[in-house]
C-alpha positions in Angstrom: 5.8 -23.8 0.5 8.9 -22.6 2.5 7.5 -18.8 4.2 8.3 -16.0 2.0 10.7 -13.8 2.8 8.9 -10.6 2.8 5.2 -10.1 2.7 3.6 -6.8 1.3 -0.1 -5.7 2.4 -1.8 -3.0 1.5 -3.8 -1.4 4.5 -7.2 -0.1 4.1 -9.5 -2.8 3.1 -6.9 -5.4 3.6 -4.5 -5.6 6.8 -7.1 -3.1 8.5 -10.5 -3.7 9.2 -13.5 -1.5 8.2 -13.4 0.5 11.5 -9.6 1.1 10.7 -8.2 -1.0 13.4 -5.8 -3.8 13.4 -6.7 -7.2 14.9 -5.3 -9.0 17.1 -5.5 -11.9 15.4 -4.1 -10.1 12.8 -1.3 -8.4 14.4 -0.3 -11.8 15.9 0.2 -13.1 13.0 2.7 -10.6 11.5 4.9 -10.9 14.8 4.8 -14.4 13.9 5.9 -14.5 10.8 8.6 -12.2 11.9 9.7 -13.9 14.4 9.9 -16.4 11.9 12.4 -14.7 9.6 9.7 -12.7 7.3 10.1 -9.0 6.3 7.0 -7.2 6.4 6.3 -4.1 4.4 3.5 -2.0 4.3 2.1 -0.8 1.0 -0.3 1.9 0.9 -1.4 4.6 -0.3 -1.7 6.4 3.1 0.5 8.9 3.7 3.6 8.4 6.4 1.8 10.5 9.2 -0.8 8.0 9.0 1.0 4.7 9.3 2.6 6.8 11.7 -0.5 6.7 14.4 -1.0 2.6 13.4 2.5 2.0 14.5 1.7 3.9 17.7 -1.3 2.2 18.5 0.1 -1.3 17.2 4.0 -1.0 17.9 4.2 -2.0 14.3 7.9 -1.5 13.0 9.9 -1.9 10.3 9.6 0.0 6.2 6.7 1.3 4.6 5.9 1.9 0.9 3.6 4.9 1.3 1.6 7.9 -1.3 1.1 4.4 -3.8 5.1 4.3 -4.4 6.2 8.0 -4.1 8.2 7.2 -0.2 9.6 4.9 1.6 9.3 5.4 5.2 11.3 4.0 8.2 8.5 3.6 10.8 10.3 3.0 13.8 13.0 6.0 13.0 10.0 8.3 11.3 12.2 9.0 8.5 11.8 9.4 4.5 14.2 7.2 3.0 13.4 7.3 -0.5 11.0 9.7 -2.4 10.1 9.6 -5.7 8.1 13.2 -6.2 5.5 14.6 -8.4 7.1 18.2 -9.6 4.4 21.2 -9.7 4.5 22.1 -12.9 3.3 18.7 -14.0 0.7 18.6 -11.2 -1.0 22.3 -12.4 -0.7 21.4 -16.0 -2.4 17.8 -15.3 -4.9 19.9 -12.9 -5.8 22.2 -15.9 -5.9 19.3 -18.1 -8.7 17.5 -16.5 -10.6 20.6 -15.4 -11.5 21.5 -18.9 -12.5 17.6 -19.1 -14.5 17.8 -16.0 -15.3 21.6 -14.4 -16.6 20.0 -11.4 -13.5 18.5 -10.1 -11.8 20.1 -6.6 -7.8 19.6 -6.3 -5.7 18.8 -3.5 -2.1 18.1 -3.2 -0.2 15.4 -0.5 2.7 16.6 0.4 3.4 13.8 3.0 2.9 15.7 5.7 0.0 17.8 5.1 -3.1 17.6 2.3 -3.5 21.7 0.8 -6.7 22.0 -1.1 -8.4 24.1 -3.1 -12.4 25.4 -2.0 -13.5 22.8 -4.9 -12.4 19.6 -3.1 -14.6 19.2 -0.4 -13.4 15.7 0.3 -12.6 15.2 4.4 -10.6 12.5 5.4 -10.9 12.7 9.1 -7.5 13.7 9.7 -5.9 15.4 12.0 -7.3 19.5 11.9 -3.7 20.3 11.6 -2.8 17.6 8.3 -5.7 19.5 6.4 -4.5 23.3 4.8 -7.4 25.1 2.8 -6.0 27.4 0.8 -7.7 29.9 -0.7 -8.3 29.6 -4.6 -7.0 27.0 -7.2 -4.4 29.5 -8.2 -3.0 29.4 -5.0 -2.4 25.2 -4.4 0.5 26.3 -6.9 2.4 28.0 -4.7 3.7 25.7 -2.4 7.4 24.8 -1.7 6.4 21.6 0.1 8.1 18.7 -2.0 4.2 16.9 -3.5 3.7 13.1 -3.3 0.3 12.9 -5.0 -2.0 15.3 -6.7 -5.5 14.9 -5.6 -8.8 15.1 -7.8 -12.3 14.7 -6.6 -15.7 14.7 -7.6 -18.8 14.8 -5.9 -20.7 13.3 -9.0 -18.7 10.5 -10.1 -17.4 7.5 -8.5 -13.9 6.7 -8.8 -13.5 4.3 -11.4 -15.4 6.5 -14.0 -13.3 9.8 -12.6 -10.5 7.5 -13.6 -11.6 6.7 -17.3 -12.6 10.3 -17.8 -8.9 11.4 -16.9 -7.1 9.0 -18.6 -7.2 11.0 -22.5 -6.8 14.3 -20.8 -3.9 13.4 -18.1 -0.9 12.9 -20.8 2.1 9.9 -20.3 3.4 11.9 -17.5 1.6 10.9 -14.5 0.3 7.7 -12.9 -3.6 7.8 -12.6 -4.8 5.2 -10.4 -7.4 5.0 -6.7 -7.9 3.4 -3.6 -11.5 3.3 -3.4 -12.3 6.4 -2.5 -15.9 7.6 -3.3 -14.9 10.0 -6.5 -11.3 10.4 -5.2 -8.4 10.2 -8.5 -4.7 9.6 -7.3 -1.9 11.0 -9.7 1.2 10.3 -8.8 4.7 10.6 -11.2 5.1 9.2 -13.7 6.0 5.3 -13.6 5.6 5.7 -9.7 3.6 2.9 -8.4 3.2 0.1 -5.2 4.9 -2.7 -7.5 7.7 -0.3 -8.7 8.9 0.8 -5.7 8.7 -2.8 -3.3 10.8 -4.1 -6.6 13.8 -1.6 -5.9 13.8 -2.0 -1.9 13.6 -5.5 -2.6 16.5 -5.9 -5.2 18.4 -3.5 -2.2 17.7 -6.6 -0.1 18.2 -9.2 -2.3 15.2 -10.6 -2.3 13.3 -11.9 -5.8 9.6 -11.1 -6.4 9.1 -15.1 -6.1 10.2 -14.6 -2.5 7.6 -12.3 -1.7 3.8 -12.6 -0.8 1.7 -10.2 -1.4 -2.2 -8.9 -0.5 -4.2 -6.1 -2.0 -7.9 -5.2 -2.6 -7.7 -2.1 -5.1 -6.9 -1.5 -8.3 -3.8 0.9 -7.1 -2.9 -2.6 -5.3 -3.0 -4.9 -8.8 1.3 -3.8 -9.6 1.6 -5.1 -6.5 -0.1 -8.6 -6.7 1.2 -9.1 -9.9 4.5 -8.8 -9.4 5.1 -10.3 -6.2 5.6 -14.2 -6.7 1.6 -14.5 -5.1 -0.5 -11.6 -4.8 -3.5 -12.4 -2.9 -6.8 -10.9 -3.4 -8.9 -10.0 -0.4 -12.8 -11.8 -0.8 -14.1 -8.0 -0.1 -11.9 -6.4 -3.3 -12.6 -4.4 -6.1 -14.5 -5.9 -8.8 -11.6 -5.6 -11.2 -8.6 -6.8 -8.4 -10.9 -9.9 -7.9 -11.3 -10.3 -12.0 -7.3 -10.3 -12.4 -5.8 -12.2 -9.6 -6.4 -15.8 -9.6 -5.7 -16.1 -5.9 -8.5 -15.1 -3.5 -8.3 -14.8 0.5 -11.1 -14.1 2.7 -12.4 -11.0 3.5 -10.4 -8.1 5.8 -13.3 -8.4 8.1 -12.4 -11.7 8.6 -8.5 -11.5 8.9 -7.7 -12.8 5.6 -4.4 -11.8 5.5 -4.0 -13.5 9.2 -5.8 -16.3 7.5 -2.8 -17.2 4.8 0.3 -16.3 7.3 -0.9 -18.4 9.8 -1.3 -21.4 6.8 2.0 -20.2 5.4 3.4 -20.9 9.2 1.9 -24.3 9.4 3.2 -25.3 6.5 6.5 -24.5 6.9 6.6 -26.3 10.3 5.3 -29.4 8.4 7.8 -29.5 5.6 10.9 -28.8 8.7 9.2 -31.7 10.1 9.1 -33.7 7.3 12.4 -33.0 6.8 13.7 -33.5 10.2 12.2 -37.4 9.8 13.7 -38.3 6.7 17.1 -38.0 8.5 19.1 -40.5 9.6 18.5 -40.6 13.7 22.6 -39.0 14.2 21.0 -35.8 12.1 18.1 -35.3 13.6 19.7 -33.4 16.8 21.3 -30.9 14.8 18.7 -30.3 12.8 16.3 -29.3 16.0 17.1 -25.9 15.9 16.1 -25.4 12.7 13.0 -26.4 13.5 12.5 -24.3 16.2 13.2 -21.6 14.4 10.7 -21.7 12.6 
């Protein structure tokens, strides 16, 4: 298998390890495979100020799919170039929706920029103090005029994939329910917005087919992703359900599993150049070298 043009990875739980860092092994990789004529493309579901502070502590570069679908985010030039936004009205009515479902559930808005919640959602990502904005009743998240990526709903009492199935009747065709992992943490997007549904357009923009791309996940918000690309890869440490419905497995993000297939990907591409190179005749083989040596 020739490299694929573009490879998409998730962060958390995949690209990243558990302490949130980038390897080195890791990041070597990806400059590889750069250098070796491969796109890469985060796909999170991290907001841009986030990939933001990996870039600086990485010098990663390049386009971002960020808010599970709902930007896409220039890293080096820190600018929004596409958004695809979830409007108010449909946040508050999906909000009132699922609190009559479930009275215990806090709200919180992502704006991109900044997370404004409501006094019931306790969750704390660690953020910066400043990318955190209590505000000061339920009634009041609906104020904002800051353009919202995600709605937020958490609960202290159920995990995630059970918040999930207990929003699902109450949340209506016109949102995207899905999560990351998060302990109790729901993730409502627009409707139709997802990971896969955005890479598609900014690939077809580039001309590139999904068979063309490689792709790594390990949550369910991940699964558009590694089903549309032309491989999806599951990290060994994913969700129950992502390891259930992708037949390709990679090892663990502690381990560098997504180092672990780029740098196969890269051997294997040398070896078919190779092989290549040696099935010409001998006059061939000297124009051919600089193939190989690009990749």
């Amino acid at each position: 298998m020739l490299l694929p043009r573009l490879i998409a990875s998730d962060l958390d739980g995949t690209l990243l390890r558990n302490d949130g860092t980038l390897s080195p092994r890791t990041l070597r990789a990806l400059r590889a495979a750069e250098g070796a004529g491969a796109e890469i493309v985060i796909v999170t579901a991290r907001p841009p100020r986030f990939v933001d502070r990996l870039a600086e502590a990485t010098g990663l570069v390049g386009t971002a799919v960020c808010s599970n679908g709902a930007l896409v985010y220039d890293i080096a030039t820190r600018t929004v170039v596409s958004s695809r936004l979830l409007s108010l009205i449909t946040a508050q009515r999906v909000a009132t929706a699922l609190a009559a479902v479930l009275p215990e559930v806090g709200f919180a808005l992502e704006t991109g920029n900044q997370v404004l919640y409501e006094p019931a959602y306790r969750l704390r990502l660690c953020e910066d103090d400043d990318a955190e904005m209590p505000v000061a009743s339920l009634a009041d998240l609906w104020l904002t005029e800051a353009p919202v990526t995600k709605l937020l709903a958490w609960s202290d009492r159920l995990d995630a994939d059970t918040l999930l199935a207990a929003a699902r009747p109450g949340a209506g065709s016109d949102v995207q329910l899905t999560h990351s992992g998060g302990h109790g943490l729901l993730e409502i997007s627009a409707r139709g917005v997802t990971k896969a549904g955005t890479l598609a357009v900014l690939c077809a923009g580039r001309g590139i087919e999904a068979a063309e791309v490689v792709a790594f996940g390990d949550m369910p918000n991940d699964l558009t992703v590694l089903d549309w690309a032309g491989t999806g890869y599951a990290m060994a440490n994913a969700h129950p359900a992502v390891l259930a419905a992708v037949p390709v497995h990679t090892v663990s993000n502690e381990e560098d599993g997504v180092a672990h297939v780029i740098e196969r990907l890269l051997a294997e591409a040398e070896a078919e150049v190779e092989a290549a190179i040696g099935e010409l005749p001998l006059d061939e083989v000297g124009d051919t070298a600089a193939t190989a040596d690009a990749v």
